[in-house]
N, C-alpha and C positions, 0 to 999 in steps of 0.2 A: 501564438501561445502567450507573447507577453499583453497584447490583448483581452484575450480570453477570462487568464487569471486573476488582472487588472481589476475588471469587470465585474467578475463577480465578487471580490472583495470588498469595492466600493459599493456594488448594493447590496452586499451582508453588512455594510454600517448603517446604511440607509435603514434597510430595515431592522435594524435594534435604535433604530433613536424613531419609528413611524408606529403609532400608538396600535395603530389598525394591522400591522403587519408581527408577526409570530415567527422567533427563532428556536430552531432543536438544534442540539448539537448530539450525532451520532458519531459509532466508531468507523472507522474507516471502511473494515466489510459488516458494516451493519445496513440495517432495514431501509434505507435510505429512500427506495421506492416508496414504502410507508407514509414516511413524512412530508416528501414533496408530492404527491397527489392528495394529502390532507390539507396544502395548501403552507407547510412550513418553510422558510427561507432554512438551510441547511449548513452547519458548519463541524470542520471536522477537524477534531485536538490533534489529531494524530498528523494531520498535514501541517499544523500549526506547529508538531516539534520537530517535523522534517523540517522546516524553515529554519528554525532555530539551531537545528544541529550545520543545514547548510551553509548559513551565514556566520556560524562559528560563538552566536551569543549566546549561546546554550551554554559555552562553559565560562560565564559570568552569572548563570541563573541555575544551572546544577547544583554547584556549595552552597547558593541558598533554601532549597528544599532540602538539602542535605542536614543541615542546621538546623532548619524546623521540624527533624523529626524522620524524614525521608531517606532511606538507605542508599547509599552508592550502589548496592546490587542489584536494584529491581529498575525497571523499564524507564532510559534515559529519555524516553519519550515525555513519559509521566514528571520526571524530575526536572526535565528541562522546561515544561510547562508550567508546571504550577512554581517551579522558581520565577519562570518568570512574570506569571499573577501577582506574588509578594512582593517582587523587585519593580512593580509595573510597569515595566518594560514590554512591548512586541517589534518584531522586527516586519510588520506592517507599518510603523510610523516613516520609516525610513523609505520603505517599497512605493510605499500609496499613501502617506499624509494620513495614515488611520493611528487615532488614539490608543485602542485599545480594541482586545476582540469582544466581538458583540457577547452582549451578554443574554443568556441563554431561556429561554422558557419551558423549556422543557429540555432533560437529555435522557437519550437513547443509548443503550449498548448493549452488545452481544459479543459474549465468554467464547465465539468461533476461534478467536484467535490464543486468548489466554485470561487469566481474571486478574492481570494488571488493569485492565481499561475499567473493569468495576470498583479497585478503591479509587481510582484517578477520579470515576464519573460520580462516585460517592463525596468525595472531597469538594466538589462546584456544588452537587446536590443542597450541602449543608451550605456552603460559602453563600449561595442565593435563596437557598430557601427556595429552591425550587423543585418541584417535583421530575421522580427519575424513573425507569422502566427499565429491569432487563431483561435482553433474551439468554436461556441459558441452556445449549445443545449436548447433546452428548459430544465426545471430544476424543480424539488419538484413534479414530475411528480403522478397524481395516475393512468396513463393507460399511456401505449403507441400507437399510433397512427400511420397512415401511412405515415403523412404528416409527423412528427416529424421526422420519420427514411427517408426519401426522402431529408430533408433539409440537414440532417448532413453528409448524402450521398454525396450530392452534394458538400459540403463545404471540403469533401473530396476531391473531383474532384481539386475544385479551389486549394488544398493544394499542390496536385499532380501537377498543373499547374507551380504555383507558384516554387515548388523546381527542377522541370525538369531545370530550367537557373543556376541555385546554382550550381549541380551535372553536369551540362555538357552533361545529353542524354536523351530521353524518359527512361517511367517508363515502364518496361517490364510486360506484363500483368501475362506471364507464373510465373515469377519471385513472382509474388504478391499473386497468386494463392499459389507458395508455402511458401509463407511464412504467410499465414494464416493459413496454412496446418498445421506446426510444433505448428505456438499458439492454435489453437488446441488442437492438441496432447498433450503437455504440461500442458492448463489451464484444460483437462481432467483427467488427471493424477494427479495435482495439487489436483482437487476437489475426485481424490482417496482419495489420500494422508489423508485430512482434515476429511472425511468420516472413515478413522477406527478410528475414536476415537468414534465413534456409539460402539463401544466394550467394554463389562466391563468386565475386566479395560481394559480401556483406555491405548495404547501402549503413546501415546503423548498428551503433554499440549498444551493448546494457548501460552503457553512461546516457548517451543521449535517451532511452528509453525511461531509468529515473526522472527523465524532466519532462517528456511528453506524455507522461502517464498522469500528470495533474488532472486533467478534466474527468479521467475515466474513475477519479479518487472523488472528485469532488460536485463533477458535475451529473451525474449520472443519472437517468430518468428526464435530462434534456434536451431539445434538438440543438444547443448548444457544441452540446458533446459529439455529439451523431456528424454534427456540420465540419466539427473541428475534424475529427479523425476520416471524415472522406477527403480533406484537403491532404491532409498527411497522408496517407493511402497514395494518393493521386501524385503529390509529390515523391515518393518513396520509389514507385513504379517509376517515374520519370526517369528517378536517378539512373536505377535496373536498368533500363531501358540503353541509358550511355553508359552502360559499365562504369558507375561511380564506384568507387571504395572511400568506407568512410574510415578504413586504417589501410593506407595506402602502402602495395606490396605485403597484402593480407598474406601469410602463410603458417598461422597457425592460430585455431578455431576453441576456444575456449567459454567453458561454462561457467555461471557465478553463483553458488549455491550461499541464501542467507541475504540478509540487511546489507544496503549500502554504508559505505561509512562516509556522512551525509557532508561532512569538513573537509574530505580528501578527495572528492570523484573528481576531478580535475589532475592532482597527481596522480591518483589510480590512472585516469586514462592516460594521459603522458608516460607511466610507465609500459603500457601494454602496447600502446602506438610505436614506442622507442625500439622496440623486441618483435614488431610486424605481427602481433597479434589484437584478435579483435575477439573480443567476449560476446561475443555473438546471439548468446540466452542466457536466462536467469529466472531460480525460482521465484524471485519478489516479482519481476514485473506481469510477468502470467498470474500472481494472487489476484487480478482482478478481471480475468476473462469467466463469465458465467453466462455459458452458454445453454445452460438449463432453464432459463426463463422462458415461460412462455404465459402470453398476454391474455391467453384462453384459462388461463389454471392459474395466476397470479401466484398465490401464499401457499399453493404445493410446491410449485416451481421455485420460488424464493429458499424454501426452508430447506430442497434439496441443493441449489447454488451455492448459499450459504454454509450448509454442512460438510458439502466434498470439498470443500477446498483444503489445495496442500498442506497446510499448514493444522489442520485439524484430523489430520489421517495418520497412520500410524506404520512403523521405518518399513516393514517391508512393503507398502504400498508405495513409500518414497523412493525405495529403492528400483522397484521398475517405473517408476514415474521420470526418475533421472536418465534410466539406460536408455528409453523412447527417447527422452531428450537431444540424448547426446548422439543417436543415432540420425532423428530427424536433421539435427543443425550439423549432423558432420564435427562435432567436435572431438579434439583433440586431448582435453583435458580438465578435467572439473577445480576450481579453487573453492573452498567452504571456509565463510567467514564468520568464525565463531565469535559472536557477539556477546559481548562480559554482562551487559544487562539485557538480554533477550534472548534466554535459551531455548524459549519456547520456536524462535524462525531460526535457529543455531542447529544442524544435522550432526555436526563434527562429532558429537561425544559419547555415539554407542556404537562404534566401528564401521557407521553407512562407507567413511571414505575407505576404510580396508577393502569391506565387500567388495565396492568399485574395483579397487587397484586389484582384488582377485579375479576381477572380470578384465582384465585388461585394459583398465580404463584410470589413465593415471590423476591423481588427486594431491592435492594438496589444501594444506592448513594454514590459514594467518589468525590470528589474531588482531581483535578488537571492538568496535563498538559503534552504532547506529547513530550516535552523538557524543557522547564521555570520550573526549579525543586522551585525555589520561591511559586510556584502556589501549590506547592504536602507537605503534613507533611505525615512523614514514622508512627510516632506516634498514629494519626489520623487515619490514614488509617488501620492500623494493629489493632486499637482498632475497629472498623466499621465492619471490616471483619470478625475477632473473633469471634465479637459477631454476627453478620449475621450468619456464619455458625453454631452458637448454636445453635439457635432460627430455625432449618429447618431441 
């Protein structure tokens, strides 16, 4: 893993300083296949303020986008980013001897998620002068439709249009076919991967899954990816195999509904290991299984991948999307982390966790935030949790 990531951050410098070589920087579930078969080295802000919120420098570079004009309330992803632009600061420097993140030739995004990522990608657009594209889906969906996947198709099309003058040639179809091929292969492997923890015990957390889930954020459309998560796969079964637990004396099976709080997965898991529970699923690390691609149909298949995902569907689709969940993993109990700057991947606040708890599926609430550790009490929450996991 620390290989992998290593890697490909050092040739995302390479190629922002190699005249002949073209960076996009897309959203996290944006068109990604798109760009790396046009031939673009690919980078992603959003893994960029997971970093930031990981490494805790986020809140040295939050108050300064706060200051220039940026709200404490909207997407700490956003604020911890472009603070740290102004501050020019990356916590690449420290990881990998990188200056600064590559700067961009192009950026891509898509409102799948929310249209925070469009002032974020508006804001670099003007800062470089550089030309921007969005896709924009219909959203809060409870079906999808064929016209909705025919739209986004074609917004595909125009995106393709669009960056064929950027890149210098046509988009090669064969090229495109295969690199849906490999996300594929990878987001199936991926959704292995996530799947033995159906085992008790459970070889892996939702903690250790936030950190294996890098390549399938970042690398996708590679055999990079594909190679990585057959290794993982293969080691996962292994564990399976000797009856490993990765929360040893597992007996109580938990779900994590919402954002990590990307400063704390460390005591988060120390608290759940302490109390022999193991958080077993989680709706973030499943936002990046799309299993709807397919290499024969490319940009129909994308724009349906793209549009069903959780986070663009609407509660009562979430609501039996969780009860499968918790049925599949056997769990025991859902936690929902309402996230103070992202209510758009936030369930808690139109009664999904009642429903649950009327379904006999007991639930609980914390409070706090994807990076704004202001927003999170470690106190709070360990007392919350504690006592959740008594009571179930």
């Amino acid at each position: 893993m620390t290989d992998v990531m290593k890697d490909y951050f050092l040739d995302l410098d390479k190629a922002a300083r190699d005249p002949k070589r073209k960076v996009a920087w897309c959203t996290s579930v944006g068109p990604a296949e798109i760009l790396r078969a046009m031939g673009f080295e690919v980078f992603f802000p959003e893994n960029h303020g997971a970093m930031l919120g990981a490494t805790r420098v986020c809140m040295d570079t939050i108050p300064v986008a706060n200051a220039n004009g940026y709200s404490p309330e909207i997407c700490s992803y956003l604020t911890s980013d472009v603070g740290a632009y102004m501050k020019g600061i990356t916590p690449l420097t420290k990881a990998y001897g990188i200056e600064s993140v590559p700067h961009p030739d192009v950026l891509v995004y898509n409102t799948n998620q929310c249209k925070d990522v469009m002032h974020w990608f508006e804001y670099y657009a003007k800062e470089f002068n550089t030309p921007i594209f969005g896709i924009h889906p219909p959203t809060n969906l409870p079906s999808i439709k064929q016209e909705y996947i025919d739209d986004v198709a074609q917004q595909f099309k125009d995106l393709i249009a669009f960056l064929e003058p950027i890149m210098g040639h046509a988009m090669d179809p064969e090229k495109l076919k295969e690199t849906v091929a490999l996300s594929l292969e990878a987001t199936n492997l991926w959704s292995d991967v996530l799947n033995m923890a159906q085992t008790t015990p459970s070889p892996l957390t939702f903690f250790d899954g936030t950190i294996y889930m890098g390549p399938i954020v970042v690398l996708r459309g590679t055999q990079i990816a594909v190679d990585y998560y057959k290794n993982l796969l293969a080691e996962l079964q292994e564990k399976v195999a000797n009856n490993h637990a990765a929360v040893m004396g597992e007996h109580k099976r938990i779900y994590w509904d919402g954002m990590p709080v990307w400063g704390r997965l460390r005591n988060l898991s120390n608290i759940f290991k302490e109390n022999n529970a193991c958080v077993v699923a989680s709706t973030y690390c499943n936002s990046w299984v799309f299993s709807d691609f397919d290499p024969n149909d490319p940009l129909p298949s994308m724009a349906l991948a793209y549009i069903k995902i959780f986070i663009n569907r609407n509660d009562q689709f979430k609501e039996a999307y969780i009860e499968k969940m918790v049925k599949d993993f056997n769990v025991d109990g859902v936690v929902f982390m309402a996230a103070r700057t992202c209510p758009n991947n936030s369930n808690a606040y139109y009664n999904l966790p009642r429903r649950l708890k009327d379904k006999n599926i007991p639930t609980i609430i914390i409070d706090g935030d994807l990076c704004d550790l202001r927003c999170y009490s470690d106190e709070q929450s360990a007392t919350l949790i504690e006592a959740f996991l008594e009571t179930i």
